[in-house]
C-alpha positions in Angstrom: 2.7 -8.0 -16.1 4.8 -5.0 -16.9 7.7 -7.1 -18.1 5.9 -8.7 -20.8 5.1 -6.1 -22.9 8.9 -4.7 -22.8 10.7 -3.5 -26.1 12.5 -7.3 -25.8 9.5 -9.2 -25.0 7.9 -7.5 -28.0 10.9 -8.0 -30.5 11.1 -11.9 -28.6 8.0 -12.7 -30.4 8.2 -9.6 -33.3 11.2 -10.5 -35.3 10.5 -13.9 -35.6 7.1 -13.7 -36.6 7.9 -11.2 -39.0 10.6 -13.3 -40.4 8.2 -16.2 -40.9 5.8 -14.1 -42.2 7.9 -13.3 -45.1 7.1 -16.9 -46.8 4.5 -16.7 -48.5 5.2 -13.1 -50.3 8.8 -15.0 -50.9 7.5 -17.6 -52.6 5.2 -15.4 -55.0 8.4 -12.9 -55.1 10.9 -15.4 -56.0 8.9 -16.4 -58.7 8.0 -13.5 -60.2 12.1 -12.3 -60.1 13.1 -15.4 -61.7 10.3 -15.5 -64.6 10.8 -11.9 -65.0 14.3 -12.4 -66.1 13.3 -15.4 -68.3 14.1 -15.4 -72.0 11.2 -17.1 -73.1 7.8 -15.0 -72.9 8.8 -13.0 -69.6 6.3 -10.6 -69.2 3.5 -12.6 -70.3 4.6 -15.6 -67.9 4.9 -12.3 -65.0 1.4 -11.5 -65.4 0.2 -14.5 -65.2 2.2 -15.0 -61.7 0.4 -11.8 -60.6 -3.6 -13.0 -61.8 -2.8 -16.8 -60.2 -0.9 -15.1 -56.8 -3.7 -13.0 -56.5 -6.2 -15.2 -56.7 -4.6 -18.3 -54.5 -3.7 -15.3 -51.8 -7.6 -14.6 -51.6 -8.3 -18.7 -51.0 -5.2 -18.7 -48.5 -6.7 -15.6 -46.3 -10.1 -16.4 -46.3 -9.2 -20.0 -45.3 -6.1 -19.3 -43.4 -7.9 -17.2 -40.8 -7.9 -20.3 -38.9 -4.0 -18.9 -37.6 -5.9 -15.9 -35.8 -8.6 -17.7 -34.5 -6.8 -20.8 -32.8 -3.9 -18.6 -32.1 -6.7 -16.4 -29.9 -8.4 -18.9 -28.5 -5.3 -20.8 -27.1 -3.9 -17.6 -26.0 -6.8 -16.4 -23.9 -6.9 -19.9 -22.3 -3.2 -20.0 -21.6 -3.3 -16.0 -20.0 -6.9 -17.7 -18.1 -4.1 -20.5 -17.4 -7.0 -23.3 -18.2 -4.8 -24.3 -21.6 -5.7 -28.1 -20.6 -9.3 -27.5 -22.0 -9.1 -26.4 -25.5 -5.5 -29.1 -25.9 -7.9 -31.3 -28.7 -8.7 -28.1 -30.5 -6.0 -27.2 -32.8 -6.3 -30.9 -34.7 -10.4 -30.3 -35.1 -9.6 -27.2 -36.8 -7.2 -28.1 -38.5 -8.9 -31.0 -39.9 -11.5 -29.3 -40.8 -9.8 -27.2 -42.9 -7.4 -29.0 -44.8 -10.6 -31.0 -45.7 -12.2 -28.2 -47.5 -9.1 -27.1 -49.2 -9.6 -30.7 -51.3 -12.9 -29.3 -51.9 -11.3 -26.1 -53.2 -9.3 -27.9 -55.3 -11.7 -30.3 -57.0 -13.8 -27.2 -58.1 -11.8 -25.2 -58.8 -9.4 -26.9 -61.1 -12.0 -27.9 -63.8 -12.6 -24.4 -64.2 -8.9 -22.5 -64.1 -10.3 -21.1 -67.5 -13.2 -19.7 -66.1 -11.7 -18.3 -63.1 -9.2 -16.5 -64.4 -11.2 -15.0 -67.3 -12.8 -12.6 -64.7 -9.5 -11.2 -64.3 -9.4 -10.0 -67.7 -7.1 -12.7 -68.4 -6.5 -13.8 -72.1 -4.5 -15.6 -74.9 -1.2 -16.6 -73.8 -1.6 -14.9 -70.3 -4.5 -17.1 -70.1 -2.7 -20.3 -70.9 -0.1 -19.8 -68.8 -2.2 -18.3 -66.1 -4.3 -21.8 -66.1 -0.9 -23.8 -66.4 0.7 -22.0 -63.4 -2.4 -22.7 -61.2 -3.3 -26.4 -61.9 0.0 -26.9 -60.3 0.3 -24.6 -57.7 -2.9 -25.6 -56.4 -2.6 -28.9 -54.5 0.3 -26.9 -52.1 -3.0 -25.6 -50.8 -3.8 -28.2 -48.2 -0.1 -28.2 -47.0 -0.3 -24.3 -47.0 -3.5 -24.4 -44.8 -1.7 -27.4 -42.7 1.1 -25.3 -42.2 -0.6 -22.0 -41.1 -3.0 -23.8 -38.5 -0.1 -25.0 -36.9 2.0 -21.9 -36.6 -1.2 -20.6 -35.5 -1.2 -22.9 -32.5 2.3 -22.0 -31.7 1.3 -18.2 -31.6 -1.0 -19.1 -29.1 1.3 -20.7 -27.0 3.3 -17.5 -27.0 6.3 -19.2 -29.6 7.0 -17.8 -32.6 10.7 -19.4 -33.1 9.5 -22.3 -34.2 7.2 -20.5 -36.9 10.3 -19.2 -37.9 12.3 -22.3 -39.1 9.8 -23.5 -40.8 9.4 -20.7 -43.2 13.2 -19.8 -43.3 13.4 -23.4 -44.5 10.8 -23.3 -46.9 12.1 -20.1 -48.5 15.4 -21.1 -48.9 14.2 -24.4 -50.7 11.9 -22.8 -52.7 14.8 -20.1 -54.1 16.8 -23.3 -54.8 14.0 -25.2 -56.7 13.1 -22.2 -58.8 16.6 -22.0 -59.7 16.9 -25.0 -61.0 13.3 -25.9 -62.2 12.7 -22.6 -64.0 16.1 -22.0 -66.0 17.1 -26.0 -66.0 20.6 -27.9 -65.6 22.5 -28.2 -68.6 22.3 -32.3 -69.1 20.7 -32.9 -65.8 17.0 -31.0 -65.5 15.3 -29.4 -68.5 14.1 -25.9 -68.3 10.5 -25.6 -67.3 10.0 -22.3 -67.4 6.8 -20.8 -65.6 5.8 -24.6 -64.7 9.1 -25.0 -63.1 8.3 -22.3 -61.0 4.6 -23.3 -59.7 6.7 -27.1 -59.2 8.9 -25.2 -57.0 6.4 -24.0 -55.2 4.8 -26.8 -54.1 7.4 -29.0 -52.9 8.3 -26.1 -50.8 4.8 -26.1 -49.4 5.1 -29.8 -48.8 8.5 -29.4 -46.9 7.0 -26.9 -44.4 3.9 -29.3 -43.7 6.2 -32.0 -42.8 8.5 -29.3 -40.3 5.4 -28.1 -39.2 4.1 -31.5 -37.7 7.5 -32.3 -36.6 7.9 -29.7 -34.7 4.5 -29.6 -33.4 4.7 -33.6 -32.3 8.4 -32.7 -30.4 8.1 -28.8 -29.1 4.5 -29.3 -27.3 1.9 -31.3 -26.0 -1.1 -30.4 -28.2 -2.3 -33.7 -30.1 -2.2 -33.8 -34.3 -4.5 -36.8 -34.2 -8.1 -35.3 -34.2 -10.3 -36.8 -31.1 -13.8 -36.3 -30.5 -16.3 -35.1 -29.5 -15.8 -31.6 -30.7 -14.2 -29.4 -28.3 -16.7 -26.9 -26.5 -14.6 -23.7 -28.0 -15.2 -25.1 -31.8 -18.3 -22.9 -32.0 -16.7 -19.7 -31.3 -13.8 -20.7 -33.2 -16.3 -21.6 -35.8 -18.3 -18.1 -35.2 -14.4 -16.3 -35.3 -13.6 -18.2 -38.8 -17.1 -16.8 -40.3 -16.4 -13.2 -39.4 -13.2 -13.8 -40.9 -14.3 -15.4 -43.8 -16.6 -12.7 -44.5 -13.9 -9.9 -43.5 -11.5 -11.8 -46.3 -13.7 -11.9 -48.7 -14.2 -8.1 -48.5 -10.2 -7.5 -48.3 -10.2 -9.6 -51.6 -12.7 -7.6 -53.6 -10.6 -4.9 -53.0 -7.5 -6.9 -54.5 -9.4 -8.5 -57.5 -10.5 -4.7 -59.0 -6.9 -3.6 -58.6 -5.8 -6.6 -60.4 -8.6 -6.7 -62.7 -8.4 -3.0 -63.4 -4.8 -3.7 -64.1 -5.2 -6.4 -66.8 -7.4 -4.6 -68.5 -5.0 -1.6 -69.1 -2.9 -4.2 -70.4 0.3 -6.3 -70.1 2.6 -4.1 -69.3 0.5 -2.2 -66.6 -0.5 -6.1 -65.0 3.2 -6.9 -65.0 4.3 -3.5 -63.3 1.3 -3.8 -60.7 2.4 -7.5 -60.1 5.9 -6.2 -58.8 4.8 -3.2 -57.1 1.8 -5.3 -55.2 3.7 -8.3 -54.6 6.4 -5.6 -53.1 3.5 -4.1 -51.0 2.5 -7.4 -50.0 6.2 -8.0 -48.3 6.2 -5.3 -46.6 2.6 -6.0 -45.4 4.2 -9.0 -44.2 7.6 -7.4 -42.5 4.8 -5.6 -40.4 3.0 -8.4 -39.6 5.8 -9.6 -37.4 4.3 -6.7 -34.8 1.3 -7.2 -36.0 1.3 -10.6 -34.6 3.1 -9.6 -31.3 -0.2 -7.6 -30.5 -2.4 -10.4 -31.2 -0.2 -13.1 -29.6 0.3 -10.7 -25.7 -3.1 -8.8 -26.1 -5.0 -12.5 -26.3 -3.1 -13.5 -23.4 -3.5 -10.1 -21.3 -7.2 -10.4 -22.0 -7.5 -13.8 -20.4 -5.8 -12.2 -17.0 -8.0 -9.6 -17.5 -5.0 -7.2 -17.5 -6.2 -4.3 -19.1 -4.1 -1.5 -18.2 -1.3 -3.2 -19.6 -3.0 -4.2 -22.7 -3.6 -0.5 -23.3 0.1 -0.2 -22.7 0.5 -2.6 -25.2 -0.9 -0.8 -27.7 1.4 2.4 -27.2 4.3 0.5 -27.8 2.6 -0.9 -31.0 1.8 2.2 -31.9 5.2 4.2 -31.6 7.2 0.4 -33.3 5.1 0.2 -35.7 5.2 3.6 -37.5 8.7 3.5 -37.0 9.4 -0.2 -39.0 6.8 1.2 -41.5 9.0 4.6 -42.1 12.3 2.0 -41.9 11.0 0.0 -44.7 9.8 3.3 -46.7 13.3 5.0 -46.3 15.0 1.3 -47.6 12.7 1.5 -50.6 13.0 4.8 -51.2 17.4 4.3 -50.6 16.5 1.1 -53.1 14.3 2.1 -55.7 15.7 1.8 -58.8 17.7 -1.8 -58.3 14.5 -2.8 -56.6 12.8 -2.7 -59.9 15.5 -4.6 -62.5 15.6 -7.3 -60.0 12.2 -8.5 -61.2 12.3 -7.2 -65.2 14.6 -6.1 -68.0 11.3 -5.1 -69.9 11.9 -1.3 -69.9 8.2 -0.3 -70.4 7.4 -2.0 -67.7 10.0 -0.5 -65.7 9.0 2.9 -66.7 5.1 2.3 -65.2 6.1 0.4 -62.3 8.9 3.9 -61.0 5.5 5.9 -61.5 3.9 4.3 -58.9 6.3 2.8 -56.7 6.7 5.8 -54.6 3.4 5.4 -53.7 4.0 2.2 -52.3 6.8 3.2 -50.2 4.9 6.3 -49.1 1.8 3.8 -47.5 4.3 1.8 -45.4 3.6 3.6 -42.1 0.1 3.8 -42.4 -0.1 0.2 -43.4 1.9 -0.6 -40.3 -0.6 1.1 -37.8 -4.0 -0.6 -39.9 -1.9 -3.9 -40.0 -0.7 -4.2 -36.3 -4.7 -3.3 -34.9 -5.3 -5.5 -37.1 -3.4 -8.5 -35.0 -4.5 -7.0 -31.8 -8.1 -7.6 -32.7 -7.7 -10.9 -33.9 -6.1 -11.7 -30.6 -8.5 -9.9 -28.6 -11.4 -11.7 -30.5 -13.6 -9.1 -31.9 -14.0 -10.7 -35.5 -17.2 -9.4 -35.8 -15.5 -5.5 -35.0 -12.8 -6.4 -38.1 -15.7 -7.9 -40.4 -17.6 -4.6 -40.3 -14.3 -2.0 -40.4 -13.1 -4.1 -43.9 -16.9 -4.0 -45.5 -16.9 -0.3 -44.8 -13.6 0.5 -46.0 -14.2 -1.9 -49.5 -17.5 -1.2 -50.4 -17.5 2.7 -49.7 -14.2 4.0 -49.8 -11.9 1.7 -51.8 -14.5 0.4 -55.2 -16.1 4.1 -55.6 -12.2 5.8 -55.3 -11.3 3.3 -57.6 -13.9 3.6 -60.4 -13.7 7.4 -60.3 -9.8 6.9 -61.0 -10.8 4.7 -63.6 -12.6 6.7 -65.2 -10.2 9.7 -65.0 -7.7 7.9 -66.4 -5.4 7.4 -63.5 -4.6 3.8 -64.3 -2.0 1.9 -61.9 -1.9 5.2 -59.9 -5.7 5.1 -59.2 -5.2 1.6 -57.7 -3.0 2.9 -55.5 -4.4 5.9 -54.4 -7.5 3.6 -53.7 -5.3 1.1 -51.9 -3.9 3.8 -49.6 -7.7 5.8 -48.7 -8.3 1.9 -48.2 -5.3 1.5 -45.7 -6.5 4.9 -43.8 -10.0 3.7 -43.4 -9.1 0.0 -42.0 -6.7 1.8 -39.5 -8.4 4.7 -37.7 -11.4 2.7 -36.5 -9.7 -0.2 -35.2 -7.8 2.4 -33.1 -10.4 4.5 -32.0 -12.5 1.4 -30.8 -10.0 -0.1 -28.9 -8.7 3.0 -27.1 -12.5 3.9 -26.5 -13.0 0.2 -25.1 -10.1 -0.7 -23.3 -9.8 2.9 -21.1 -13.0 1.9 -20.4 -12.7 -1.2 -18.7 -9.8 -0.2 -16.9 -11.0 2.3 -15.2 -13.6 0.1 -13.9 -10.6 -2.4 -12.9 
């Protein structure tokens, strides 16, 4: 078992992972470059990006943990090498859960208004935030589609796959803002911030359609649903709860920094929409690890290999402090250009440099919190995750951040609650599993 948890094996699954990781945080990142540089309203229409991208990444997490929990399931049953009984799985769940996205849709759209009101959002960021969403919003099913699948492809140890698909979508959605956003002299009429959330969803709609070709042609798992319900549904049921309620925990957190934000005002939500949108890509670049450890550490669990999955977690441990100080030192080498590639708007340049280095400066510890992260998924223990993300939201990051508040901190109180958030999702995740795993393979 040694040889599957080499530096290659790793990387094998790592880079391209990581790379098709990187789609979603591109889509939200191409947007907000190209509207920042618009002509017309720019920094109003680059809020509004940030309220709606915040808000639409809460639904996609808390519904997309249905990646991690196939991706574990088929895993473990592939390392138990019993794949055969869990092959009508992946189509329940993911019918399931495209089927509640419509139900997302239909109540949520009515009230766009009302939604993003609670973000502090008004007038024209209001109206544009509403606009942006009641378009963006029916690439939700696709996006849900498209992450189920490329969770089922984890679990069968195959992230290359993964990868084409999102290289793909990103590419076409680049394209689309291009030409949706800014318009085609005689040919396509500038559409500004609609242009952009158009863009968006064909993109979505041309990964859905890779996704289920790829998953008809490269395996044998079914996309037509069968029943009865597999036996597995209810953990994966039980796993999608946890989840749900771990999300919804990891989003409070993101809807005070974004609210707290807005309500310093437009120029502060614009800065803190490029500086999170930049934390969210590297969250992402380390997610490429993050998701080696979940894919190898469900599959070493089912051969009960548990000296090696502590082995594992070494190697995570030394690569992924070492890709988190990589991308700190690029953004550091960066940090200027980084910032006029999203916005000529010098005021907002001038808050987002105060705070940037704080970004940068979290990238390793995000990358040890982030890459546990994946290894529990893998391994599981939802119900571990649910509790560490309720303890580090409710009673590190929300008091941090309302003391900041009201010190007058402003974007750098977000941050410096973001980062005593990071520390306190990490350390437990790493103490349990080194305090579990030692355990059991000393009895092995």
């Amino acid at each position: 078992m040694s040889a599957e948890i080499s530096l290659k094996r790793i990387n094998q699954l790592a880079i391209p992972a990581l790379i098709a990781g990187v789609s979603e945080p591109i889509l939200s990142l191409t947007d907000a470059a190209i509207i920042g540089n618009m002509d017309y309203n720019a920094t109003e229409s680059l809020a509004a990006v940030g309220i709606v991208t915040t808000f639409l990444s809460m639904l996609i997490w808390v519904l997309g943990q249905t990646r991690s929990a196939i991706s574990s399931i088929v895993s473990q049953y592939l390392g138990a090498e019993n794949l055969e009984a869990v092959k009508n799985l992946p189509a329940q769940a993911m019918f399931l859960i495209t089927s509640l996205s419509v139900i997302i849709i239909l109540v949520t759209y009515p009230f766009a208004s009302e939604i993003f009101k609670l973000y502090n959002a008004s007038e024209t960021i209001l109206n544009y935030s509403i606009t942006y969403y009641q378009i963006r919003v029916f690439g939700f099913p696709f996006t849900l589609f498209t992450i189920a699948v490329f969770g089922t492809f984890r679990g069968l140890q195959n992230t290359f796959h993964p990868m084409l698909i999102a290289i793909t979508g990103a590419v076409a959605n680049i394209i689309l803002d291009i030409i949706l956003v800014y318009g085609v002299e005689g040919y396509v009429p500038a559409m500004h911030i609609e242009g952009a959330a158009y863009a968006s969803v064909i993109a979505q709609l041309i990964m859905a359609a890779l996704s289920a070709y790829y998953m008809l042609k490269k395996t044998d798992i079914p996309l037509l649903i069968k029943l009865p319900f597999n036996p597995e549904i209810k953990r994966f049921a039980l796993m999608i709860i946890n989840l749900f309620i771990r999300t919804i925990a990891l989003n409070i957190a993101l809807y005070f920094g974004t609210s707290f934000a807005t309500k310093y005002g437009s120029v502060y939500i614009a800065a803190y929409t490029i500086a999170i949108n930049l934390w969210f890509l590297g969250a992402f670049l380390i997610d490429g690890y993050a998701s080696a450890g979940n894919i190898l550490s469900g599959k070493l669990l089912g051969a009960k290999a548990y000296n090696t999955l502590i082995e594992l977690s070494n190697k995570l441990i030394k690569y992924g402090i070492l890709v988190g100080s990589v991308i700190a030192i690029i953004g550091g080498l960066l940090y200027y250009p980084i910032g006029r590639l999203f916005t000529n708007d010098q005021q907002v340049l001038t808050e987002f440099y105060e705070i940037f280095w704080l970004v940068i400066a979290m990238q390793p510890l995000c990358a040890l919190a982030f890459i546990f992260d994946g290894v529990f998924k893998g391994l599981g223990r939802m119900q571990f995750l649910r509790n560490v993300l309720l303890f580090s939201t409710l009673l590190v990051f929300i008091p941090v951040i309302l003391v900041c508040d009201a010190l007058g901190f402003k974007l750098y109180g977000i941050f410096i609650a973001f980062t005593l958030w990071i520390i306190a999702r990490g350390l437990p995740l790493i103490i349990k599993f080194r305090k579990t795993f030692k355990s059991l393979a000393q009895n092995t």
